[in-house]
C-alpha positions in Angstrom: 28.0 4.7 -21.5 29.8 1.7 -23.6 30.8 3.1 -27.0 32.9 0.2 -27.2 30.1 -2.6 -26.9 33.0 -3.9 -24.4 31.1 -7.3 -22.6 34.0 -7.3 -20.1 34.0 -3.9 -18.2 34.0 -4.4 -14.3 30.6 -1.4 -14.0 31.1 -1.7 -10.2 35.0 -0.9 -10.5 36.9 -0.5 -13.6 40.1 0.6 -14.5 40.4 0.1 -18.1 37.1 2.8 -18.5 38.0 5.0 -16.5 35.0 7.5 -18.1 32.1 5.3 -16.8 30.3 5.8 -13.2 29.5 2.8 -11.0 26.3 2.7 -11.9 25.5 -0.2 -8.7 23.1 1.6 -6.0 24.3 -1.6 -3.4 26.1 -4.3 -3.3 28.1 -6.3 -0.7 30.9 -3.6 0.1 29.6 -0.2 -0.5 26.4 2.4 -0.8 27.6 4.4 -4.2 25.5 6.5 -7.2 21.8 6.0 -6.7 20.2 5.8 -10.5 16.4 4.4 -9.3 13.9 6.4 -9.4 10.5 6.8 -10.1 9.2 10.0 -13.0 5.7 11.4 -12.2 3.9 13.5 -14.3 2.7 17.3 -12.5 -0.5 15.9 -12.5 0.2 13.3 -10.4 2.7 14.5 -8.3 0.5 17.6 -7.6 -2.5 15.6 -7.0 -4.9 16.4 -9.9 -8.7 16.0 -8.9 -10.1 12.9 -10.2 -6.8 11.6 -10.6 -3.7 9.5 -9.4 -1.8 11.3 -7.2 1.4 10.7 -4.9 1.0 10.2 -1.3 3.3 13.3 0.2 6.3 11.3 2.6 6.1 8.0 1.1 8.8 8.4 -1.9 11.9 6.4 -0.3 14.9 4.1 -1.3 13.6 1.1 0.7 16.7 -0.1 3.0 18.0 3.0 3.3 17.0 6.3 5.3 20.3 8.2 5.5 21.5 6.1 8.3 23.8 4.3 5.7 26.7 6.7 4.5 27.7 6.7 0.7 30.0 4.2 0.4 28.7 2.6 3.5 27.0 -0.9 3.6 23.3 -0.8 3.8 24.1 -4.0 5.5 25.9 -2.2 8.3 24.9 -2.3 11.7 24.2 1.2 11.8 21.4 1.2 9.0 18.4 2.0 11.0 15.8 2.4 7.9 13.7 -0.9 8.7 14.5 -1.0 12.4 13.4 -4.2 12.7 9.4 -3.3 11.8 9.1 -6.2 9.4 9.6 -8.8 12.3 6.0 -8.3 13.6 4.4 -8.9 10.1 3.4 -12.2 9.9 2.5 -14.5 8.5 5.6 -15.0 7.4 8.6 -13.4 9.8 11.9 -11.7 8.6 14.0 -9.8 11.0 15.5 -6.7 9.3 19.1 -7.6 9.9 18.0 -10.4 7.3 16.1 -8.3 4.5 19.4 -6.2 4.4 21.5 -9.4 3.9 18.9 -10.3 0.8 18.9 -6.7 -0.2 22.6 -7.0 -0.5 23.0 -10.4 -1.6 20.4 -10.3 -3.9 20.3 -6.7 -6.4 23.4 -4.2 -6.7 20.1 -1.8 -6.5 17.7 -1.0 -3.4 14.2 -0.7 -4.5 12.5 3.3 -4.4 9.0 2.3 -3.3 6.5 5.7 -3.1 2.6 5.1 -2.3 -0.1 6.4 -4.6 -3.9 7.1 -4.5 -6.1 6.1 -6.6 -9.8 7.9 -6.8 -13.3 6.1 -6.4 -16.2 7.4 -6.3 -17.7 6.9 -2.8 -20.1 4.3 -2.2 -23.5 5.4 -2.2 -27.4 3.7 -1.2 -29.1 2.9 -4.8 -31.7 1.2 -3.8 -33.8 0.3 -0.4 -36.9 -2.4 -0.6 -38.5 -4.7 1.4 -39.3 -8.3 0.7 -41.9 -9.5 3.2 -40.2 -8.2 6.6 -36.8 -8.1 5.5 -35.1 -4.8 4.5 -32.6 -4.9 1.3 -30.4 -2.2 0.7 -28.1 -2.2 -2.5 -24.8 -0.2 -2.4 -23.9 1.3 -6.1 -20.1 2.5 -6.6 -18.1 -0.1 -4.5 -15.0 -1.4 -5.5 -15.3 -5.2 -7.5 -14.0 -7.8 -4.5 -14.1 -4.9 -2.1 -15.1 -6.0 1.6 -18.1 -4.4 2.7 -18.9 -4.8 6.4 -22.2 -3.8 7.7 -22.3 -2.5 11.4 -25.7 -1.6 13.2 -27.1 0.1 16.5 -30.3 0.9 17.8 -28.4 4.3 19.1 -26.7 6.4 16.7 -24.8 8.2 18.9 -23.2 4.8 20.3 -19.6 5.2 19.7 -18.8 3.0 16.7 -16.6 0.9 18.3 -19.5 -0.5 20.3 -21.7 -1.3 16.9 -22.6 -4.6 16.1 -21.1 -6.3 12.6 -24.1 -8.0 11.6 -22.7 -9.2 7.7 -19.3 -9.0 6.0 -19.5 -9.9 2.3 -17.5 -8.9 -0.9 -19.2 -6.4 -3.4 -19.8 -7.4 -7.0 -19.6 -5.8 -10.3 -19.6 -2.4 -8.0 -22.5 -3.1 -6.1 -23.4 -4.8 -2.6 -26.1 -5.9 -1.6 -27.4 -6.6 2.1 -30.7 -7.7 3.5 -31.7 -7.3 7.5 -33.7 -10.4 7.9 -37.1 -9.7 10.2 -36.0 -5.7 10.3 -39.4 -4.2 9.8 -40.8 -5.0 13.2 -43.3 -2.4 15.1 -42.2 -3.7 18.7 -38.6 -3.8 17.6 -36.7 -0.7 18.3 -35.6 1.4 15.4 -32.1 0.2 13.9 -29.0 2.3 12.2 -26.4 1.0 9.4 -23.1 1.7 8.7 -21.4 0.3 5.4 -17.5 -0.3 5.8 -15.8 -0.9 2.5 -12.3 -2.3 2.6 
């Protein structure tokens, strides 16, 4: 694009070469060629089984949504893309009319952001014991630092918003481990699990 190894050529607006395209997604004045982009492979853009694949709606130029015309300022007050969402994520608070300042103030290019899944295998129960009258149940497969939140009921059919969360710890090297303190009790009732990994 610069045969000429020229270290003075205006990329946003020259004259002098006229052969060469603005190559700025944004800056301060105008919305032109948009050269981001992310490659994916068929495998994961199709999903593969077993593994990475692209999360279908998510590929976007973040800033804009179409609401910005080409040669328009994402910084216009028409750019509806972030519609003010970002205001109400705290702990930290930026209104959108000032992440399109920074986006224009700061890059001549708006980031393209897409969301990908990554496989794991699903938790599973390894191992169940008892030590005295405790139960200990070891989860195999959870993801290392993973939260693992353990709900229980004496009703399975409760709806699981009404379950109790009796421990919230991280998991380790893939596995968790939980132990119900004084669980195995004849004149108890009976008592249900749930394992929440986050």
């Amino acid at each position: 694009m610069n045969p000429g190894d020229n270290q003075g050529i205006n990329w946003g607006g020259s004259t002098a070469a006229t052969n060469l395209l603005a190559t700025e997604t944004e800056h301060s004045y105008e919305l032109e060629y948009r050269d981001d982009l992310q490659v994916m492979t068929t495998n994961v853009y199709y999903g593969a089984p077993g593994g990475l694949s692209f999360v279908p709606g998510t590929y976007h130029a973040f800033g804009n949504n179409g609401t910005t015309p080409y040669r328009g300022s994402v910084n216009g007050s028409g750019n509806t893309a972030l519609a003010n969402r970002l205001e109400t994520n705290g702990p930290v608070f930026i209104s959108a009319a000032q992440l399109y300042l920074d986006l224009t103030n700061a890059s001549d290019h708006l980031p393209v952001v897409a969301d990908y899944a990554l496989p794991m295998p699903a938790p599973r129960a390894a191992r169940m014991s008892l030590a005295g009258s405790n139960l200990v149940i070891t989860l195999a497969n959870c993801a290392t630092n993973s939260l693992v939140t353990v709900l229980m009921s004496t009703n399975v059919a409760t709806p699981l918003a009404s379950w109790s969360a009796v421990a919230t710890s991280a998991a380790i090297g893939g596995l968790f481990v939980f132990t119900a303190t004084n669980a195995v009790d004849p004149a108890l009732p009976g008592g249900f699990f749930i394992f929440q990994e986050q």
